[in-house]
C-alpha positions in Angstrom: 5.5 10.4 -18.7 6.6 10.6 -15.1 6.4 14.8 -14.9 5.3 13.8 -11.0 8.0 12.5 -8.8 6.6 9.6 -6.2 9.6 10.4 -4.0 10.6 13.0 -1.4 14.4 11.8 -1.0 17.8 11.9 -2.7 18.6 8.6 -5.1 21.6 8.9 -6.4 23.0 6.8 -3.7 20.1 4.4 -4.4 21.0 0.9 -6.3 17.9 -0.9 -7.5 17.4 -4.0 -9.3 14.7 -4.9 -11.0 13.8 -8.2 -12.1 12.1 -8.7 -15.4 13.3 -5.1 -16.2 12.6 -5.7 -20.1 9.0 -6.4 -19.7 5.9 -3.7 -19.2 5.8 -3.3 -15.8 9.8 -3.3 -15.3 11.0 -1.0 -18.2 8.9 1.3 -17.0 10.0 1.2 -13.5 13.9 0.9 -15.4 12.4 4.7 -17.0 11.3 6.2 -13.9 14.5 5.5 -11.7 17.1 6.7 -14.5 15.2 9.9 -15.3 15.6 10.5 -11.3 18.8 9.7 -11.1 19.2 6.8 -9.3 22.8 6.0 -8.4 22.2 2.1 -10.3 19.6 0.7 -12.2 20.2 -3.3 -13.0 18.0 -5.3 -14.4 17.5 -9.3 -14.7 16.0 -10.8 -17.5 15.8 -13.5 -20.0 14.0 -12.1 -22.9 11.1 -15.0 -22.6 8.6 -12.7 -22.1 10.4 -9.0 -22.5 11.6 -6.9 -25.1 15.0 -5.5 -25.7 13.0 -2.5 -27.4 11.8 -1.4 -23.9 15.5 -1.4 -22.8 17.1 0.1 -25.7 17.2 3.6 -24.7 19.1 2.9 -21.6 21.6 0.8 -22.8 24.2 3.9 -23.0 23.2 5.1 -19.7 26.2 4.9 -17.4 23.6 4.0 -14.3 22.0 1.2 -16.2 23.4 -2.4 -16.5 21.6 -5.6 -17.9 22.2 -9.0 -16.6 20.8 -11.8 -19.3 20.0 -14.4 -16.9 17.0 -16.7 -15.7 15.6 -16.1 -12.1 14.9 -19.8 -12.2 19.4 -20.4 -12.2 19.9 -19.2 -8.4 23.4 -18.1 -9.3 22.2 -15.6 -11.5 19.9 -14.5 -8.8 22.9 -14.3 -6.9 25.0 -12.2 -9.3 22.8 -10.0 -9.8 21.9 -9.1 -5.9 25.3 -8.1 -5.2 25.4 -4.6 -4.2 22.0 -3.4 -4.4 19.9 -1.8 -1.9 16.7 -3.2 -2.8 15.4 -5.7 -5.3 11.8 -5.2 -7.4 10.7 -8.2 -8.6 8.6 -8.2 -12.0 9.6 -10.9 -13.4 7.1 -13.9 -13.5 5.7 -15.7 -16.7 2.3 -14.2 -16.6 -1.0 -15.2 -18.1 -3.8 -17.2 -16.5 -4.5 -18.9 -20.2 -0.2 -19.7 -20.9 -1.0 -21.0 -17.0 -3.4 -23.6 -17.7 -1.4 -24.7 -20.9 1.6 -24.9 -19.4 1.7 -24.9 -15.2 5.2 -26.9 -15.3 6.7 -23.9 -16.8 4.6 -21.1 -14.6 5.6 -22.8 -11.5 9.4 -23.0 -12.3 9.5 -18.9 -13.4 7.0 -17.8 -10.6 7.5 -20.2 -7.6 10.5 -21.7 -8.1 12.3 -18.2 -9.5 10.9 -16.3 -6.9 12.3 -18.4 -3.6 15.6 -18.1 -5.5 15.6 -14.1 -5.8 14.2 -13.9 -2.4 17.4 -16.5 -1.0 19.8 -14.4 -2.9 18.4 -11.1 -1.7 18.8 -12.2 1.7 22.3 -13.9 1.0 23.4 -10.2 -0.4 22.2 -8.6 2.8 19.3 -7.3 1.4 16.4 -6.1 3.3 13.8 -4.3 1.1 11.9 -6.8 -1.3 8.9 -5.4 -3.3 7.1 -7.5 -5.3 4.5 -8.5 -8.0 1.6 -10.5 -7.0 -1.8 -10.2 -9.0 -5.6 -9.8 -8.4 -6.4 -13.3 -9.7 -5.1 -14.1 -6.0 -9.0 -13.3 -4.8 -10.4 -16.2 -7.5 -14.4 -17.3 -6.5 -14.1 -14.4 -3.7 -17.7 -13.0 -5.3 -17.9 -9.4 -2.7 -16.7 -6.3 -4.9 -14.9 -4.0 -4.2 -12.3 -6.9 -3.0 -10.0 -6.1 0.2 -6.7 -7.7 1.2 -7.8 -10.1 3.9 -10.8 -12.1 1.8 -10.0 -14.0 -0.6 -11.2 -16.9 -2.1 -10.1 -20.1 -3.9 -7.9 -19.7 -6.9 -8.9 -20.5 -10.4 -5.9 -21.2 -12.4 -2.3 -22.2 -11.7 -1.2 -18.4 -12.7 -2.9 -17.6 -9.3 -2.0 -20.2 -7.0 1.8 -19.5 -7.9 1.2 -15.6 -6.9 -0.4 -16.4 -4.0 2.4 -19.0 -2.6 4.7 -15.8 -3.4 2.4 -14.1 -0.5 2.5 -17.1 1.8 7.0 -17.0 1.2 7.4 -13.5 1.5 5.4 -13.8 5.1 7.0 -16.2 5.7 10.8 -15.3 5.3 9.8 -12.0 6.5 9.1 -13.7 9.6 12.6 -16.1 9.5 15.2 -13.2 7.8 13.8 -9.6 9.1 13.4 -8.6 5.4 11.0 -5.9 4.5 8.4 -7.4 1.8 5.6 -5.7 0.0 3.6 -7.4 -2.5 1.6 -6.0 -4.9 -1.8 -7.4 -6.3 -2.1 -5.6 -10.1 -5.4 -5.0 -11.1 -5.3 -5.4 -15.3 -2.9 -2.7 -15.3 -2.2 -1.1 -19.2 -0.4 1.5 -20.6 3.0 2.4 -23.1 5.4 -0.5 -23.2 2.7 -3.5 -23.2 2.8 -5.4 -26.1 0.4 -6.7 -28.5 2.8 -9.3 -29.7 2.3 -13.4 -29.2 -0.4 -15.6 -28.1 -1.3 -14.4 -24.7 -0.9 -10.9 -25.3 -3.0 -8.6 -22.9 -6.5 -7.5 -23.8 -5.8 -3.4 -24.1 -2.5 -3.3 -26.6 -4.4 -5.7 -28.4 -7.6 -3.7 -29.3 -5.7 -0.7 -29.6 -3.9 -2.7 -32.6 -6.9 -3.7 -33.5 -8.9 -0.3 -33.8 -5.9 1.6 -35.3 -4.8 -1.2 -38.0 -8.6 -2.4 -38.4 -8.0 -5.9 -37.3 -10.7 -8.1 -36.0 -10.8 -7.7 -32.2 -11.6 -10.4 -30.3 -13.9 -10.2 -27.1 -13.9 -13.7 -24.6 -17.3 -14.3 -23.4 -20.3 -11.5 -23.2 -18.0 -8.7 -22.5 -19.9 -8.1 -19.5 -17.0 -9.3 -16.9 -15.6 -6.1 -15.1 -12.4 -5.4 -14.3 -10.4 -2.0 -12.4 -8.2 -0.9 -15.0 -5.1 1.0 -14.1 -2.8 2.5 -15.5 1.0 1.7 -15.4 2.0 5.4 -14.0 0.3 4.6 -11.1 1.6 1.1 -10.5 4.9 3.0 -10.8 4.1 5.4 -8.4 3.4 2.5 -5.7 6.7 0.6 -6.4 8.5 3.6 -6.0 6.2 4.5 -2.3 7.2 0.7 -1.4 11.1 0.8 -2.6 11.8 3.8 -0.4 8.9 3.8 2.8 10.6 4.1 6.2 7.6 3.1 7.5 7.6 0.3 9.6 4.0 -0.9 9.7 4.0 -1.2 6.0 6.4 -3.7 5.7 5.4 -7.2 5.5 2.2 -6.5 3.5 0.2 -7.5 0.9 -2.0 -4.6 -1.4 -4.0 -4.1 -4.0 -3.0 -1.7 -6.5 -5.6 -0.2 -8.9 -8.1 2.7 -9.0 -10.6 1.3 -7.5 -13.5 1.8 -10.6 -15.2 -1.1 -12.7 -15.4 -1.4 -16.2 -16.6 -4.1 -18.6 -14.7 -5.2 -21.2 -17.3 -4.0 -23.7 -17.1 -0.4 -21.9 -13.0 -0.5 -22.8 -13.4 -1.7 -26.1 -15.5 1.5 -27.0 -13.2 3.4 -25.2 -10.3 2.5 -27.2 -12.5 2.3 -30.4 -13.4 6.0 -30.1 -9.9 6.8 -28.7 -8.8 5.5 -32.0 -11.5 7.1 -34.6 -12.6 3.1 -35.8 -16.4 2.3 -36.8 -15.5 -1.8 -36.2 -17.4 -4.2 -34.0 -15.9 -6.9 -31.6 -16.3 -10.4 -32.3 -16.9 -12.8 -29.4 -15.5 -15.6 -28.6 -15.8 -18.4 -26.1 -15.1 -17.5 -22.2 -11.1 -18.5 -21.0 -10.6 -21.0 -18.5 -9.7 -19.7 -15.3 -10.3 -15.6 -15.9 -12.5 -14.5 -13.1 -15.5 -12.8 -13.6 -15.6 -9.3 -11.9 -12.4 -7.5 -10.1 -12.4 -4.8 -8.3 -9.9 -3.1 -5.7 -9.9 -1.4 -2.6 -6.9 0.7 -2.1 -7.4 1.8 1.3 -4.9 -0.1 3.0 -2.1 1.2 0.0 -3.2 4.9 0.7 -3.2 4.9 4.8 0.3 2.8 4.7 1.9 4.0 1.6 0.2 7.0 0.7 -0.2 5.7 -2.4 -2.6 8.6 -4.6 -3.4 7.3 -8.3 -3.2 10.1 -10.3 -4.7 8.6 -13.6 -7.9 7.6 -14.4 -9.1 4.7 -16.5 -10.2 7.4 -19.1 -6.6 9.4 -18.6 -5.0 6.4 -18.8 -6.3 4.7 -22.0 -6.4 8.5 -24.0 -2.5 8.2 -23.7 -2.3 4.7 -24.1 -3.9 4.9 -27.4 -2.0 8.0 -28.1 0.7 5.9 -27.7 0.0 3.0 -30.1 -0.7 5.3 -32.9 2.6 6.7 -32.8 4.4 3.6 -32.7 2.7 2.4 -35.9 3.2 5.4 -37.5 7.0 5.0 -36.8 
C-alpha cells in the first residue's frame, strides 16, 4: 500500500504525532509517514481500543516512538505534544452502539480527551491540528448527497461528542490562531480494522465471516446506504491537511469519502464473492442510533485540499478481502 505519495515536500524535518496511532485509522497514518521518511512519528495511545499488532513493525524504527498514555490525563497530552510540528488526532472511543451503552465513557475519551490534546497542542506551540470527526454528525439531515453546512440533529451520543469537537476546534481556532481541519469519515474500511470485540465494524466482520464461514449478521433490511471508503484515501486527506499552506483551508470542517452509495446488502455480496462463500446473511433487529442513508460530497475537500480518492468502493474491498485471507492463513 501507499505506492502514491499525497505529498509534494521534504519530511524528514517533519515531526508528527498521532493520537490513537495503534488503532485503524492511525497505524495506518503511523505506515504512511515512516515509509516517507518523516523526521518523527509518535504516537498516543492506551490500547482500549488499538492493537499493538498494528504497531509492531515500527517498534525498531529509529523515527517511531510510542507513548502509553490516555488523552483523557492532560499531562500525557502534554508529554506527548512536546516537540512536534503538528498533531493528528484519531483517537476517540468510537461506536454509535458502545455510545448509547456507555455515553459516560464516550464523553470523557471524545470530549473531554479532545479539549485536553487541543490545550496541550496550543501549550506546545502548536499550530496545525487535524482531526477526526464522523458522518453521523449530519443525524435526521434526510437530503443525499450530504454537504458540510446542513446538517441535522444527532442521533446518538457518538455524534453529539464529534460534533462539539467541530464547535471547539472553531472555536479555539478563533481564540489561539491554530490551524484545524476536521474530518467527517464516511464508514471508512480497509487492512488494519479489526473484527475483534463487540462493536467491531461491519466490513472486517463479514470478511471473517465469508472466509471462516461464520454466521454474518445484517442489522435491519440491509437496505440503509452508506459511502464506503477506503482507508488509503482517508490517508491521502490527513496527509493534504497535515502539510496544506493554504490559508483558506484552515479552520474547516469536510467530508471525506467517495462520494457513491451502497447498501449494506450490496457490500455483503461484494465481500461474499470477493471471498468465494455460497452463505446467506442473517438479520437482525435495526441499532439504535445508526442513521439510515449517508452519503458525501467531497467538493469542498477537492477545491481546498485537492483531495483526489484514488480507490473505489470495488478497489477498495478486492484488497481488503485480499487482505483478511492472508491474515488467517498466517
Amino acid at each position: 500500500m501507499y505506492q502514491t505519495a499525497y505529498h509534494d515536500r521534504d519530511l524528514s524535518q517533519f515531526s508528527v504525532l498521532i493520537t490513537g496511532g495503534a488503532g485503524f485509522i492511525g497505524s495506518n497514518l503511523v505506515e504512511y509517514f515512516l515509509k516517507y521518511g518523516a523526521k518523527k512519528v509518535r504516537v498516543i495511545d492506551n490500547f482500549l481500543t488499538g492493537f499493538r499488532e498494528n504497531l509492531a513493525p515500527y517498534m525498531d524504527h529509529p523515527n517511531f516512538e510510542l507513548i502509553e498514555g490516555d488523552i483523557s490525563v492532560l499531562a500525557d497530552c502534554e508529554k506527548a505534544c512536546e516537540g512536534m510540528d503538528a498533531v493528528c488526532h484519531q483517537a476517540a472511543l468510537g461506536s454509535v452502539p458502545r455510545s448509547v451503552a456507555q455515553p459516560h465513557l464516550t464523553t470523557l475519551h471524545n470530549v473531554n480527551g479532545f479539549v485536553n490534546m487541543v490545550h496541550a497542542a496550543h501549550q506546545a506551540g502548536i499550530k496545525r491540528f487535524v482531526y477526526a470527526s464522523s458522518s453521523s454528525v449530519y443525524g435526521d439531515e434526510p437530503n443525499l448527497p450530504k454537504v458540510e453546512d446542513r446538517i441535522g440533529q444527532q442521533l446518538s451520543p457518538y455524534a453529539i461528542t464529534k460534533y462539539s469537537n467541530e464547535l471547539f476546534a472553531k472555536n479555539f481556532g478563533d481564540l489561539y490562531g491554530m490551524e484545524f481541519m476536521g474530518f467527517r469519515y464516511f464508514n471508512v474500511f480497509g487492512p488494519k480494522q479489526s473484527p475483534k470485540g463487540a462493536y467491531a465494524a461491519v466490513i472486517p466482520l463479514f470478511a471473517e465471516a465469508c472466509l471462516l464461514g461464520k454466521t454474518a449478521y445484517i442489522n435491519g433490511d440491509g437496505l440503509q446506504t452508506r459511502d464506503f471508503t477506503f482507508i488509503e484515501n482517508v490517508v491521502q486527506m490527513n496527509v493534504k491537511a497535515l502539510l496544506t499552506e493554504n490559508p483558506a483551508a484552515y479552520n474547516q470542517v469536510y467530508n471525506v469519502g467517495v462520494g457513491g452509495r451502497y447498501s449494506v446488502l450490496d457490500l455483503y455480496e461484494g465481500i461474499r464473492k470477493a471471498a468465494g462463500s455460497e452463505q446467506a446473511p442473517v438479520h437482525r433487529e435495526s441499532r439504535a442510533g445508526d442513521i439510515r442513508d449517508s452519503q458525501a460530497n467531497i467538493e469542498k475537500a477537492k477545491t481546498l485540499l485537492e483531495y483526489n480518492p484514488l480507490f473505489s468502493f470495488e478497489e477498495g474491498l478486492a484488497i481488503t478481502v485480499q487482505h483478511f485471507k492472508q491474515l488467517l492463513k498466517a
